[in-house]
C-alpha positions, 0 to 999 in steps of 0.5 A: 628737854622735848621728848621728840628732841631726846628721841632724837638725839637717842637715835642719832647716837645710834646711827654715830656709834661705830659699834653697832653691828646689825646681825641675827646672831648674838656670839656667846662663848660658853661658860664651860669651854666646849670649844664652840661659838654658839650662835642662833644659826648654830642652834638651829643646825641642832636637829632638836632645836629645829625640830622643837620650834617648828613643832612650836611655832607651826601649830601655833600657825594653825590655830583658827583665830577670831576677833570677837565682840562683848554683847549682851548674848555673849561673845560673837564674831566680829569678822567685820573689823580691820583687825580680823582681815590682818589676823585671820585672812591676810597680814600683808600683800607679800605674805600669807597668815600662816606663814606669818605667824610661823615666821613671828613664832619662830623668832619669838622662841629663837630670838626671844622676841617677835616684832611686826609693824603696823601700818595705818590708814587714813583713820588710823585703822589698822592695814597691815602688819610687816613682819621685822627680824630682832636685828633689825631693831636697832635700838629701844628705848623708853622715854616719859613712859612710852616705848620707841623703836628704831628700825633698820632692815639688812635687807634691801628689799625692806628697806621701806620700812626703815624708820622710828616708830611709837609702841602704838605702831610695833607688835612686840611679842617677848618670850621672857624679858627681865626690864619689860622693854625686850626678850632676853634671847633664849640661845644666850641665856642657855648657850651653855647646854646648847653648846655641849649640844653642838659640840657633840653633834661637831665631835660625832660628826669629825668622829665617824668621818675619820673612820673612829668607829672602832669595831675590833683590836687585835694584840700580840704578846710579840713585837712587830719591827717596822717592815713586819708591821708593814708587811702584816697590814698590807695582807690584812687590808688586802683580804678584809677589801676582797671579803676574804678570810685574813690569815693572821701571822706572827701570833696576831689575835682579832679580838672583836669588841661587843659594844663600841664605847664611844659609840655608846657614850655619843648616843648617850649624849644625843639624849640628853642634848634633846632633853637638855633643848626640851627644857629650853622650848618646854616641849615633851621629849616624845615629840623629838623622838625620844622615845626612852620612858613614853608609853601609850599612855602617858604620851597622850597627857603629855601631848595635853600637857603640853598645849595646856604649859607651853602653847597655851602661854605663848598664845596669850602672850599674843592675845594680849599684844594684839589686843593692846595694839590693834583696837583704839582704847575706846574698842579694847573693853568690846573686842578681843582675840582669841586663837583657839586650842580646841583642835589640840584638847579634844583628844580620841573619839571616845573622849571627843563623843563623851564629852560633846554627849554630855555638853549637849543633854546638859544643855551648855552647847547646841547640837549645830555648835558641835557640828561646827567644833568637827568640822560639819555644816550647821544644819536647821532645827539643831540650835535649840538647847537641850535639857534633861527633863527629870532635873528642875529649878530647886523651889520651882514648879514648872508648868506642862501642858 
C-alpha cells in the first residue's frame, strides 16, 4: 500500500474515532485514592510545581543563543542564517523569543512534550516557528520510518494551522519518552505524590476555613444537660467577642494547647510535597523556599548543580532538535545551536576574577573576550593573546631580539 494513502487512512481514523477527545488535561486517579482527579491544570494550581516550571523554563528563555559555523579558526557566529532570526530574534510575528521558548519549555516539563511547526519558504528555508499545545497533536504515527503528525487547534484563532505534517516540518521536544515517538506527561507518571500533594493543600485549605485550627479545649469532670450547655456557650462567646476575660461556670477548665497537631502534621506535609515535586522537575529544594538542611554554602553548589543536572539536559535536548530540523543535511556538519550557560556557572566575583585572571595569562581567552562574557564593549589593542614569558615549548629554543 502507498504510504501517502496508509497516512491517509490513518488520519481518517482519527477524525471517524468518536473517542478522540482534544483536551490539555489527561485525568489519572491516583493509585493510592487520595480522593482526587489529577489533572495538568491541578498540578500547576501547586505552588511548587508552578513555582518549579517557571524557575525552569524562564531561565531556559534567558539564555543567549547562537547559531554558529565550523571553520578552520573555530567556531563563529553565523548570525546571517534563517535560522538565527527565528532563534534569537523573532519565532513569529505574533509572539516574542522569550515568550516562546517559556511557552515550549513550559509544556515540555508539564506535558512531557513541546511542539512548534515550521513554516518554509519558497527555498525551503526556515521562516517561522508556531508554537502548538500537545492536545493539539491529535495523533503520531510512524510509517516507513518517518514521523507524521496530525494537528487540530482547539482554538479557533489557530485554526491556520490545522493540517498533517512530516517530522521535517515539527520541532518535537520530548522530555523522557519510552518509544521515541512521544513524551510520557510527567503529571501521569507522578500523579500519585501530586495527588498526595493536592489532596493536602485541598484538606488544609477546607481545614482552616471551617475554623479546625484548634488553639485550646476546656473539660469538666461534670456533666452539662442541654440548656446549662447552651447557656454556658452563650457567655463564653459573648465575653471572648468583647475581648473580656470569661468566667467560667460549673468547674469548666480552659486548657490552651502549645502546639496544634494538626497544624503541625499539615506543615509537615507542605515539605515534602515540595521535596516530593523537587523530584519530579530535578530542582534544588532551596529554590521553593524550603529552606530546612541550606546553608551559604551548599546553596551555591547546589544553584551549580542544578545548571550543570537539570538545565544543561534540557538545553541539549533543544540543541539537537533544532539542529536536525532547522539546517538542510548538506548544512548539519557546518552550523549548529548553542544556548549559553555561562551567566549561571560564572558564580561570585572573586570566583568570576580568579578565573578570567587565569584564562588570560594563560593565554586560552583574549582580554576583548571577557569583556564581552561581562557584558562590556570590545575595545582596541585587547584581542592579542597573552602568555606567561617564563614557560616555553619543551625541546625549543625560542629566539628574542
Amino acid at each position: 500500500m502507498p504510504v501517502f494513502e496508509r497516512i491517509s487512512r490513518w488520519f481518517a481514523s482519527l477524525r471517524s474515532d468518536a473517542n478522540v477527545v482534544v483536551s490539555p488535561d489527561v485525568i489519572v486517579k491516583p493509585d493510592a485514592g487520595f480522593g482526587v482527579n489529577m489533572t495538568n491544570s491541578a498540578a500547576m494550581k501547586l505552588t511548587a510545581f508552578y513555582a518549579g516550571i517557571r524557575i525552569r523554563s524562564e531561565n531556559i528563555a534567558s539564555f543567549p543563543k547562537y547559531v554558529k559555523k565550523r571553520t578552520d579558526e573555530g567556531l563563529v557566529d553565523a548570525n546571517y542564517h534563517p535560522a538565527y532570526k527565528l532563534i534569537n530574534v523573532r519565532p513569529n510575528s505574533y509572539t516574542n523569543k522569550f515568550d516562546f521558548w517559556n511557552l515550549e519549555n513550559t509544556w515540555l516539563d508539564g506535558w512531557g512534550n513541546g511542539v512548534a511547526i515550521i513554516e518554509r519558504d519558497a527555498y525551503g528555508d526556515p521562516s517561522a516557528l508556531h508554537q502548538v499545545h500537545w492536545s493539539w497533536v491529535v495523533g503520531v504515527t510512524l510509517v516507513e520510518g518517518r514521523k507524521w503528525y496530525r494537528i487540530v487547534p482547539t482554538d479557533p484563532k489557530f485554526e491556520f494551522l490545522t493540517g498533517t505534517y512530516p517530522d521535517y516540518n515539527i520541532l518535537h521536544f520530548m522530555l523522557v519518552t519510552l518509544d521515541g515517538i512521544k513524551g510520557v506527561n510527567p503529571v501521569v507518571y507522578n500523579a500519585m505524590a501530586l495527588g498526595k500533594s493536592y489532596a493536602t493543600e485541598k484538606f488544609a485549605s477546607e481545614f482552616f476555613e471551617k475554623g479546625g485550627n484548634i488553639r485550646a479545649v476546656m473539660e469538666t469532670e461534670g456533666h452539662f444537660g442541654d440548656e446549662d450547655f447552651k447557656a454556658f456557650m452563650r457567655h463564653f462567646k459573648a465575653s471572648a467577642n468583647n475581648y473580656d476575660t470569661p468566667l467560667l461556670e460549673y468547674g469548666v477548665k480552659y486548657k490552651q494547647l502549645a502546639v496544634d497537631p494538626i497544624a503541625s502534621a499539615l506543615v509537615q506535609s507542605e515539605v515534602l510535597s515540595i521535596n516530593d515535586v523537587c523530584r519530579v522537575l530535578n530542582i534544588p529544594p532551596h529554590m521553593l523556599a524550603e529552606l530546612t538542611h541550606a546553608t551559604f554554602s551548599n546553596i551555591e553548589h547546589q544553584t551549580i548543580q542544578f545548571v550543570q543536572y537539570s538545565l544543561r539536559p534540557t538545553v541539549k535536548r533543544l540543541e539537537d532538535e533544532l539542529e536536525a530540523k532547522l539546517f538542510f543535511s548538506g548544512e548539519q556538519d557546518e552550523f549548529s545551536v548553542k544556548f549559553s550557560l555561562d551567566g549561571l556557572l560564572r558564580g561570585d566575583t572573586q570566583a568570576r576574577s580568579a578565573y578570567y585572571h587565569n584564562a588570560i595569562l594563560d593565554g586560552y581567552m583574549s582580554r576583548n573576550e571577557v569583556r564581552e562574557l561581562e557584558g562590556l564593549r570590545r575595545k582596541d589593542g585587547l584581542d592579542d593573546m597573552l602568555y606567561p614569558l617564563n614557560t616555553g615549548v619543551v625541546g625549543k629554543t625560542e629566539n628574542t631580539e
